[in-house]
N, CA, C and O atoms as CSV, one atom per row, in Angstrom:
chain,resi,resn,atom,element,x,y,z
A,1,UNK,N,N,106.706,114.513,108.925
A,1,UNK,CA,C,105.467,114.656,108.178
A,1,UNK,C,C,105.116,113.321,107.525
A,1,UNK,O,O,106.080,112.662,107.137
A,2,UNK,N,N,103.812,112.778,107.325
A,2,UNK,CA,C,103.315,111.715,107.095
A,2,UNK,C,C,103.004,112.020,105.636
A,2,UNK,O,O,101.986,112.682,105.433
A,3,UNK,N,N,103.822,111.584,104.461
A,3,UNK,CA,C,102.477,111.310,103.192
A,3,UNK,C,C,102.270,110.288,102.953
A,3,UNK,O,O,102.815,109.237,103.292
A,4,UNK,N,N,101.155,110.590,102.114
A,4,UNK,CA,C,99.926,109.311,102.423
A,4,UNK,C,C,100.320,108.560,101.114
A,4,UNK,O,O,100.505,109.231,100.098
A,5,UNK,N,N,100.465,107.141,101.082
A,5,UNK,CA,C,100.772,106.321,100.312
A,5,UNK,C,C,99.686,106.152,99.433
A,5,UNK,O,O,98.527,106.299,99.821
A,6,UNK,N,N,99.971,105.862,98.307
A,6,UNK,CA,C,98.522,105.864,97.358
A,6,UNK,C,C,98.772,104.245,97.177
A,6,UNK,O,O,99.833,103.622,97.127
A,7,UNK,N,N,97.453,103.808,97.100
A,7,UNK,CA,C,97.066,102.580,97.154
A,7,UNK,C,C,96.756,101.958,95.748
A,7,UNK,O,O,95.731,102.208,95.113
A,8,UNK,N,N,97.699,101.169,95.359
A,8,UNK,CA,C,97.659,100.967,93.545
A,8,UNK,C,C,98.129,99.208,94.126
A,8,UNK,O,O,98.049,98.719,95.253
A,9,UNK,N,N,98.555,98.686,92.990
A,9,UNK,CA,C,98.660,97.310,92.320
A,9,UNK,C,C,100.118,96.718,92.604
A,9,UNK,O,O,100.437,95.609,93.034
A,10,UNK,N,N,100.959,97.898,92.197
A,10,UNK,CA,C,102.360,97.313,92.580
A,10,UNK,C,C,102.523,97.755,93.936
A,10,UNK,O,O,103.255,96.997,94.572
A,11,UNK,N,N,101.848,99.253,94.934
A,11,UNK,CA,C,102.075,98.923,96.454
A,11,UNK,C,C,101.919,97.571,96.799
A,11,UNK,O,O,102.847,96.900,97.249
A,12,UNK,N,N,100.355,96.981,96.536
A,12,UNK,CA,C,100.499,95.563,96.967
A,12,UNK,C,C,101.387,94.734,96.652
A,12,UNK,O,O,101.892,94.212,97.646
A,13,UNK,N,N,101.757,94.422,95.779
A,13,UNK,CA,C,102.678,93.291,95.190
A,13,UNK,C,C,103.666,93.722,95.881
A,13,UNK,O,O,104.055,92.781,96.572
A,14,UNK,N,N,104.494,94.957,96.131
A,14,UNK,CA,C,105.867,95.001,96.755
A,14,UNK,C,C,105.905,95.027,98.191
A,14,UNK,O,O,106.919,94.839,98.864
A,15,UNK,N,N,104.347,95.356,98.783
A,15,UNK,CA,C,104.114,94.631,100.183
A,15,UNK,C,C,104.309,93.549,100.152
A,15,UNK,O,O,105.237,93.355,100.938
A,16,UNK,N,N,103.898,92.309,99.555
A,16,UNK,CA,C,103.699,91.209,99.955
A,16,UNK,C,C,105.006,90.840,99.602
A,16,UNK,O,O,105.288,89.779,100.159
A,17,UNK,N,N,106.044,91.331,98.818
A,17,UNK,CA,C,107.026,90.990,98.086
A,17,UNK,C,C,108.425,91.152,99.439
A,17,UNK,O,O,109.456,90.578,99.791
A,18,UNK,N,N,107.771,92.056,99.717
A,18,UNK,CA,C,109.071,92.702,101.462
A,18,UNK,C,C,108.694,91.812,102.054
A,18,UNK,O,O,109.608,91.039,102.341
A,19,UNK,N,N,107.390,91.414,102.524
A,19,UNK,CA,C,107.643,89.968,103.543
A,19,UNK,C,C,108.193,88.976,103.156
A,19,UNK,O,O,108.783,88.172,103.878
A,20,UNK,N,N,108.072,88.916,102.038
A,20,UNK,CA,C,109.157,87.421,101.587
A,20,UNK,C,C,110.432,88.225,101.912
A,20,UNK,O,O,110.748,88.458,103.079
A,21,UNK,N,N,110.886,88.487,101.252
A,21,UNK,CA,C,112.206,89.625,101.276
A,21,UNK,C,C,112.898,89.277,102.988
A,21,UNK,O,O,113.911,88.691,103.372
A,22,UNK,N,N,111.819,89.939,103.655
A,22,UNK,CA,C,112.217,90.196,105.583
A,22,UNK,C,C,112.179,88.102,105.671
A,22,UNK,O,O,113.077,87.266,105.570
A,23,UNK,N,N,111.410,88.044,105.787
A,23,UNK,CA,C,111.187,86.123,105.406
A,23,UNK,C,C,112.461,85.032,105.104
A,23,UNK,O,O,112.848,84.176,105.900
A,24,UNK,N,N,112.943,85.257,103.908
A,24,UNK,CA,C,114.053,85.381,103.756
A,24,UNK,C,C,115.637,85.010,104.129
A,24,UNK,O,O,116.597,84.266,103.928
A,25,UNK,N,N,115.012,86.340,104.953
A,25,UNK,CA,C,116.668,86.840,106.389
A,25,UNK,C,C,117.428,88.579,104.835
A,25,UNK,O,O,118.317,89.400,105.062
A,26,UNK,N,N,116.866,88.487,103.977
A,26,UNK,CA,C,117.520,89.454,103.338
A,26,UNK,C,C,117.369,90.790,103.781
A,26,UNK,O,O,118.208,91.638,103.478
A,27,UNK,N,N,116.049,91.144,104.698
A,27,UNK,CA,C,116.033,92.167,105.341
A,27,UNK,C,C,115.413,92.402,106.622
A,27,UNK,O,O,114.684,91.505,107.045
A,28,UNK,N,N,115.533,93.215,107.166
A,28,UNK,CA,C,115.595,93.470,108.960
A,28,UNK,C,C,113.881,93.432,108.808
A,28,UNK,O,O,113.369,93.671,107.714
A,29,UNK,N,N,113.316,93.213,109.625
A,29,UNK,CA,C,112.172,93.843,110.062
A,29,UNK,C,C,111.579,95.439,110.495
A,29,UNK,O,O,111.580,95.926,111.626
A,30,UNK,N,N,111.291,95.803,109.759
A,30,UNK,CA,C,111.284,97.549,110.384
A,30,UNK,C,C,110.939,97.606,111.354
A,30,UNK,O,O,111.358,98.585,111.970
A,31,UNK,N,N,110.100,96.762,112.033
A,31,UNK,CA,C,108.972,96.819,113.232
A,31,UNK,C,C,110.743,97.167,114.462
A,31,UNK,O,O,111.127,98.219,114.973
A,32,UNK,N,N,111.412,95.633,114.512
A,32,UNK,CA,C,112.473,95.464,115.452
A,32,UNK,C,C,113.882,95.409,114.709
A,32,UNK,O,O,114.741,94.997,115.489
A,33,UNK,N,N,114.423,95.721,113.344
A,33,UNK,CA,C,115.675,95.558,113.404
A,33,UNK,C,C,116.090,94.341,113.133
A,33,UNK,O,O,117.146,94.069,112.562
A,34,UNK,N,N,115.201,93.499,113.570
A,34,UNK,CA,C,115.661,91.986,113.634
A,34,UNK,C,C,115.645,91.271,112.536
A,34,UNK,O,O,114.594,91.469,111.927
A,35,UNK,N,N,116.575,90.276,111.835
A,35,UNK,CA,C,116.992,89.484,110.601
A,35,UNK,C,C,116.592,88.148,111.072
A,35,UNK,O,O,117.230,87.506,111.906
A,36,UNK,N,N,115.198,87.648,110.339
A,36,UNK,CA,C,115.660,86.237,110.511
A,36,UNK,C,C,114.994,85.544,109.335
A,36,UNK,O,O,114.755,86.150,108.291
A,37,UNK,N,N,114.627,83.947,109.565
A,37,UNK,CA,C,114.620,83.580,108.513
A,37,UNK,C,C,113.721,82.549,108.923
A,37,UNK,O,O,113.884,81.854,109.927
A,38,UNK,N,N,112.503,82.446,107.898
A,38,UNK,CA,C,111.227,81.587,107.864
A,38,UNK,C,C,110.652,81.299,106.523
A,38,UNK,O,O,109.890,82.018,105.876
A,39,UNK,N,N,111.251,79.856,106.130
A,39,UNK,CA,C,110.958,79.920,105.012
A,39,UNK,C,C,110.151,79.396,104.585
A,39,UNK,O,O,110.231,79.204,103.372
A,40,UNK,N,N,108.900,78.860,105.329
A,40,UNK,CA,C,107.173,78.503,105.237
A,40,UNK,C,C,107.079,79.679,104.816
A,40,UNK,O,O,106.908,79.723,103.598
A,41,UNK,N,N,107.144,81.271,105.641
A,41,UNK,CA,C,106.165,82.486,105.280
A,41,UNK,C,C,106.753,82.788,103.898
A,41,UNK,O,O,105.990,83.004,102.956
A,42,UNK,N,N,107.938,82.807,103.761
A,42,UNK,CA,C,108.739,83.019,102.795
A,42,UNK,C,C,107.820,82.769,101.405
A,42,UNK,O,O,107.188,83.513,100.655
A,43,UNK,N,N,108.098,81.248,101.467
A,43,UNK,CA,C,107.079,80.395,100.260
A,43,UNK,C,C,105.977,80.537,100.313
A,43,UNK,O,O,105.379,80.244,99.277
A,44,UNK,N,N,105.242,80.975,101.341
A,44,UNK,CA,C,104.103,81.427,101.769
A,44,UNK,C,C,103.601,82.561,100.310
A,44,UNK,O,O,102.974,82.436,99.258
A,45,UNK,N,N,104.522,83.945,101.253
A,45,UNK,CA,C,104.533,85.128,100.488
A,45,UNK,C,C,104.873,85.182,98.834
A,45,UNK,O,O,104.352,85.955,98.031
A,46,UNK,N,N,105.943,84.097,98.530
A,46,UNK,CA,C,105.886,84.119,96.947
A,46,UNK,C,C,104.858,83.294,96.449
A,46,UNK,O,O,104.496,83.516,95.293
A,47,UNK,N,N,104.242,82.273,97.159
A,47,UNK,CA,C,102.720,81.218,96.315
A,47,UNK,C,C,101.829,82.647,96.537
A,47,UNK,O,O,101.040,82.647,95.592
A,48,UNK,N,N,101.659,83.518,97.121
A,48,UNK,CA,C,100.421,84.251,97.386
A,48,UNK,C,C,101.110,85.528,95.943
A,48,UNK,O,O,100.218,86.085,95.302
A,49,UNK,N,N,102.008,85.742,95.708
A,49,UNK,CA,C,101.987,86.525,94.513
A,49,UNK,C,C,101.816,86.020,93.270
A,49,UNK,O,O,101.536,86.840,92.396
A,50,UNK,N,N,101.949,84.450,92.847
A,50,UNK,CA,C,101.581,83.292,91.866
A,50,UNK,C,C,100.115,83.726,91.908
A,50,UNK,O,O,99.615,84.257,90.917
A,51,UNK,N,N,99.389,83.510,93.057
A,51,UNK,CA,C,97.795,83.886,92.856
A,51,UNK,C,C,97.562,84.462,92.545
A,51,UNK,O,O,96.724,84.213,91.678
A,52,UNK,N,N,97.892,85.952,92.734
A,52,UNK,CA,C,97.285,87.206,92.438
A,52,UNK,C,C,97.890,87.057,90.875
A,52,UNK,O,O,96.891,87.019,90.156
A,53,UNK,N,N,98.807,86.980,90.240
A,53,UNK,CA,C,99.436,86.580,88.956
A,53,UNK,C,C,98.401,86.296,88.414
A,53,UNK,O,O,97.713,87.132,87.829
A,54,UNK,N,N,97.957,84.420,88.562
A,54,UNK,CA,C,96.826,83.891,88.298
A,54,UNK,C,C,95.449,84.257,88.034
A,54,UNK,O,O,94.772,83.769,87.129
A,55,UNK,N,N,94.831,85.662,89.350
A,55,UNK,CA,C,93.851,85.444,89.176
A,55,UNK,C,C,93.900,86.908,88.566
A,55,UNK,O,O,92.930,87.624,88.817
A,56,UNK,N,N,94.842,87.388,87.854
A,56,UNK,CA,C,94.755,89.140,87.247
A,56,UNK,C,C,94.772,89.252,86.054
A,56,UNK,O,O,94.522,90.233,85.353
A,57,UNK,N,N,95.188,87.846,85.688
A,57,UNK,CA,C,95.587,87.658,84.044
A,57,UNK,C,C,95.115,87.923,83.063
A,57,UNK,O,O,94.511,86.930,82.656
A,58,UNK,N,N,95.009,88.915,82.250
A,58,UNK,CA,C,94.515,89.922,81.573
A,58,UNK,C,C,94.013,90.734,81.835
A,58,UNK,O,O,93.345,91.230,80.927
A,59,UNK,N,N,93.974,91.365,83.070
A,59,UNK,CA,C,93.252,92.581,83.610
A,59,UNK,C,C,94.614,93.608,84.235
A,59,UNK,O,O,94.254,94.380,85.124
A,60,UNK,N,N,95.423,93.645,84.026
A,60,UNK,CA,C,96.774,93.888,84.217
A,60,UNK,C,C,97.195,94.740,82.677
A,60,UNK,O,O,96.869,94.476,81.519
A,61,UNK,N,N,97.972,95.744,83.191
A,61,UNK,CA,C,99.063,96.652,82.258
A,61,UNK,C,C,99.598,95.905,81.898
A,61,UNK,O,O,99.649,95.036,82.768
A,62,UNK,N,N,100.342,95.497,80.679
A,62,UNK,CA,C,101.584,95.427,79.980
A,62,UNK,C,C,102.722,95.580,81.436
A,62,UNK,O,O,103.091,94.619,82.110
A,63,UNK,N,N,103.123,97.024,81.670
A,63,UNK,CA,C,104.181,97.218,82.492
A,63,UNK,C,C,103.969,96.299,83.443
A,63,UNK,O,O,104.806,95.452,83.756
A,64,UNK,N,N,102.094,96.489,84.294
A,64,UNK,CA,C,102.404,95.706,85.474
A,64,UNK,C,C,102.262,94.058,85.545
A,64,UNK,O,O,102.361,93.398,86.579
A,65,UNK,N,N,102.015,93.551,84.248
A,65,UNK,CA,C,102.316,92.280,84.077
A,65,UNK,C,C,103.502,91.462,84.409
A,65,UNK,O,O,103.686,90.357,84.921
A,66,UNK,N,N,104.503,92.747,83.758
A,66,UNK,CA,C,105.920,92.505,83.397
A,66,UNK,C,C,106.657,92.159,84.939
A,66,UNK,O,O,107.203,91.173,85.436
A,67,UNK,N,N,106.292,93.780,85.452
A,67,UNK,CA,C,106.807,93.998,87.101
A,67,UNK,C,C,106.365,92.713,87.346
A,67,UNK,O,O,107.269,91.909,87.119
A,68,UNK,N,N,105.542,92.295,87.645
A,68,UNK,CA,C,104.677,91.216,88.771
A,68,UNK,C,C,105.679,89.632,88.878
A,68,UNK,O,O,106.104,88.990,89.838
A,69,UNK,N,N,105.791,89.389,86.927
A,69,UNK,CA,C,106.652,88.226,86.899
A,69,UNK,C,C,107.722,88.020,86.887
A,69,UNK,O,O,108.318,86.950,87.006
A,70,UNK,N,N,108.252,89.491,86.673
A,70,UNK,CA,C,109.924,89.753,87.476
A,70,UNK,C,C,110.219,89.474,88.566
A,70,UNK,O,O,111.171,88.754,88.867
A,71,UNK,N,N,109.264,90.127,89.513
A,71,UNK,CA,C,109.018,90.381,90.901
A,71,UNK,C,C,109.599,88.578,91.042
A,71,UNK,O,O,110.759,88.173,90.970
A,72,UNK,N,N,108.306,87.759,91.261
A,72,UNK,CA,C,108.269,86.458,91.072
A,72,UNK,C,C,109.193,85.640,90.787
A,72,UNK,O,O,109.150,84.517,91.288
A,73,UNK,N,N,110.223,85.995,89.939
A,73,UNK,CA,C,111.020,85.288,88.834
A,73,UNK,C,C,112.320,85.714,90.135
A,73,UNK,O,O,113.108,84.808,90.406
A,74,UNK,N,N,112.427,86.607,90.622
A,74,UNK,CA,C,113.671,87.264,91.253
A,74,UNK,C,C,113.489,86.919,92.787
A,74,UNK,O,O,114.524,86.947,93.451
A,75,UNK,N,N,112.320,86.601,93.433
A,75,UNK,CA,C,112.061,85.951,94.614
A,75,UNK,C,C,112.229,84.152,94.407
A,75,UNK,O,O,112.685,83.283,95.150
A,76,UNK,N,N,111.788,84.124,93.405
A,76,UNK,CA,C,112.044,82.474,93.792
A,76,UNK,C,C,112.963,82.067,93.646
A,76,UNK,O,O,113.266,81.205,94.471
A,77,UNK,N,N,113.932,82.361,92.624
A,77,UNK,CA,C,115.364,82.457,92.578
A,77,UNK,C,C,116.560,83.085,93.901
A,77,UNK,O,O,117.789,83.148,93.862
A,78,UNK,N,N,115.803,83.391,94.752
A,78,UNK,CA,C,116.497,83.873,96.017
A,78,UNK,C,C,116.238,82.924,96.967
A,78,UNK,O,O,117.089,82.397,97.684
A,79,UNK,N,N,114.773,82.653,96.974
A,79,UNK,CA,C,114.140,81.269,97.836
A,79,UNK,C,C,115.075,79.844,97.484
A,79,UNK,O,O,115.544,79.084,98.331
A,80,UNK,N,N,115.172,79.747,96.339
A,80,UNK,CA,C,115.713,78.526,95.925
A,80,UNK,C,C,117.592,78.329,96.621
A,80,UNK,O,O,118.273,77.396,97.047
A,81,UNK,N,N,117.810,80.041,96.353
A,81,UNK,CA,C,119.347,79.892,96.994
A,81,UNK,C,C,119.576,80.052,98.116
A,81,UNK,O,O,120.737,80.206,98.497
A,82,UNK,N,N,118.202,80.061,99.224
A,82,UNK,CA,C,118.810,80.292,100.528
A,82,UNK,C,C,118.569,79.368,101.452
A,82,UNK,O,O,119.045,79.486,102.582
C-alpha cells in the first residue's frame, strides 16, 4: 500500500539532505543498492541547503530553524571527514 507523503519543509530539507548522505558513500542508493562517492554533488547538496537556510531566514519555526542548522552542521562535518 502506497501512503502519500505530505509535502512540508523538513521533507525537503531531508530530501536534499539523503543525496548528500547517498553522495557521500554513507548510503546505498535506493534506486540500485549501489555505494559510491561524489563529492562535487555531495558539496553540491550541502551549498544548496546553506541557500534555502539563507533565503528562509525568518520565515521558519523556531524547531525548523534549529533542524535545518543541525542538519547542516552534521553534513558538513561528515563532508569534511570523508
Amino acid at each position: 500500500m502506497n501512503e502519500k507523503i505530505e509535502a512540508s519543509f523538513s521533507v525537503l530539507i531531508m530530501s536534499v539532505a539523503s543525496s548528500a548522505i547517498m553522495a557521500m558513500g554513507l548510503a546505498p542508493n535506493p534506486q540500485n543498492g549501489e555505494v559510491s562517492k561524489d563529492k562535487n554533488m555531495a558539496r553540491f547538496n550541502i551549498d544548496l541547503l546553506v541557500v534555502l537556510q539563507q533565503k528562509t531566514k525568518g520565515n521558519l519555526t523556531g524547531d525548523e530553524a534549529k533542524f535545518l542548522e543541525n542538519l547542516i552542521s552534521d553534513l558538513q562535518m561528515k563532508f569534511v571527514s570523508m
